[in-house]
C-alpha positions in Angstrom: 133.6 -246.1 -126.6 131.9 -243.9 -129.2 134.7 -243.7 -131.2 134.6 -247.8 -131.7 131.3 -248.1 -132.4 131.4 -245.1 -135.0 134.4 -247.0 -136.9 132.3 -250.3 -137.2 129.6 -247.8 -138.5 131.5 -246.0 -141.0 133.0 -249.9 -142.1 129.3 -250.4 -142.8 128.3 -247.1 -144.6 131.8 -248.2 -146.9 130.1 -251.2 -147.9 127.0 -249.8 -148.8 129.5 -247.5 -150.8 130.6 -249.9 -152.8 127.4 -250.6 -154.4 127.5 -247.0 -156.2 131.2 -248.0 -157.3 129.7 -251.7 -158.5 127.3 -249.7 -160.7 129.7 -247.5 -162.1 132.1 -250.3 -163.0 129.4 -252.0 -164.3 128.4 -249.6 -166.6 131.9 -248.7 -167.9 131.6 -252.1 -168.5 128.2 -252.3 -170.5 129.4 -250.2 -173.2 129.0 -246.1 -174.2 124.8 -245.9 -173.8 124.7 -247.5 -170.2 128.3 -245.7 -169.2 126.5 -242.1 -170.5 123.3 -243.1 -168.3 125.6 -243.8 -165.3 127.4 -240.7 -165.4 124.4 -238.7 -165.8 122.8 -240.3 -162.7 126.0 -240.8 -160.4 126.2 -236.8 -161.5 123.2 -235.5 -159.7 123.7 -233.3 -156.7 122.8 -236.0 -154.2 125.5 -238.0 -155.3 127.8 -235.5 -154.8 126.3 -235.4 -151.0 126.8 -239.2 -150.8 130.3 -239.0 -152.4 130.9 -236.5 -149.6 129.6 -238.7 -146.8 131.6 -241.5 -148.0 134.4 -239.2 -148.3 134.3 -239.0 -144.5 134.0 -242.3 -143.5 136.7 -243.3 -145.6 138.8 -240.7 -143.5 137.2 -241.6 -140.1 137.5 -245.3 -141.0 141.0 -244.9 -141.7 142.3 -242.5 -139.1 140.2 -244.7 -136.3 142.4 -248.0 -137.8 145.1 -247.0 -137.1 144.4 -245.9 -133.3 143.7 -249.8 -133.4 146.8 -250.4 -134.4 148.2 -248.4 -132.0 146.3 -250.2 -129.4 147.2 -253.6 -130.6 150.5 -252.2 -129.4 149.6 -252.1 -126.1 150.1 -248.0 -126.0 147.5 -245.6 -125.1 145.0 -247.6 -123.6 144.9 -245.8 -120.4 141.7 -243.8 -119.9 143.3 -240.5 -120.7 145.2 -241.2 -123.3 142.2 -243.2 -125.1 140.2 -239.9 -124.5 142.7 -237.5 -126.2 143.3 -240.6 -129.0 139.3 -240.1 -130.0 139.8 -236.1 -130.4 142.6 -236.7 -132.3 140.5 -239.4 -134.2 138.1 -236.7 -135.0 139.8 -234.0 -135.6 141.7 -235.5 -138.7 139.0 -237.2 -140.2 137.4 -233.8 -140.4 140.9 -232.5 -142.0 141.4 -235.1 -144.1 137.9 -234.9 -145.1 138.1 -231.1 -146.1 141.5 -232.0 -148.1 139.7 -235.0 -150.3 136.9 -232.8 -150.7 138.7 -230.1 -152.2 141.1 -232.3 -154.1 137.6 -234.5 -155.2 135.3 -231.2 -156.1 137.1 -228.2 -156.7 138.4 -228.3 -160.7 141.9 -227.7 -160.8 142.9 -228.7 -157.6 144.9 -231.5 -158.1 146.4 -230.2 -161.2 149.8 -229.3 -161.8 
């Protein structure tokens, strides 16, 4: 049960997400001065907390889906099997998580 009610959460948190991607756009948008005042703000270190967060729900949000998709299945809906679904729910959000954080944040990473 946690595990639904954390996925409509995280679908929330996204939204409120957007609003930092909005601003960005819109300031690539408003030319060089309000782009370089964007980057300088969306660069701070409390961004790069809330780039992280988001960075999780994005992974929990999508990992959680597709159990839902599963379920609409009719498969592993049985108390045990919804149990072990949520750890397994978990568990890769936290991997995937650790993998776009690396790839997002560490320079070099995703070169080749």
């Amino acid at each position: 049960m946690f595990t639904s009610f954390a996925n409509r959460i995280t679908g929330v948190v996204m939204s409120v997400g957007l609003l930092v991607l909005v601003y960005w756009l819109m300031s690539v948008a408003s030319g060089t001065a309000a782009y370089t005042r964007a980057i300088a703000t969306l660069s701070l270190p409390i961004f790069k907390l809330l780039y992280a967060a988001l960075l999780f729900t994005f992974s929990y949000h999508l990992v959680a889906g597709i159990r839902h998709l599963v379920w609409d299945t009719g498969r592993g809906m049985e108390r045990h099997q919804s149990q072990k679904s949520a750890w397994v729910v978990i568990i890769v959000s936290v991997l995937l998580t650790i993998a776009f954080i690396y790839w997002a944040f560490c320079p070099g990473a995703h070169q080749s």
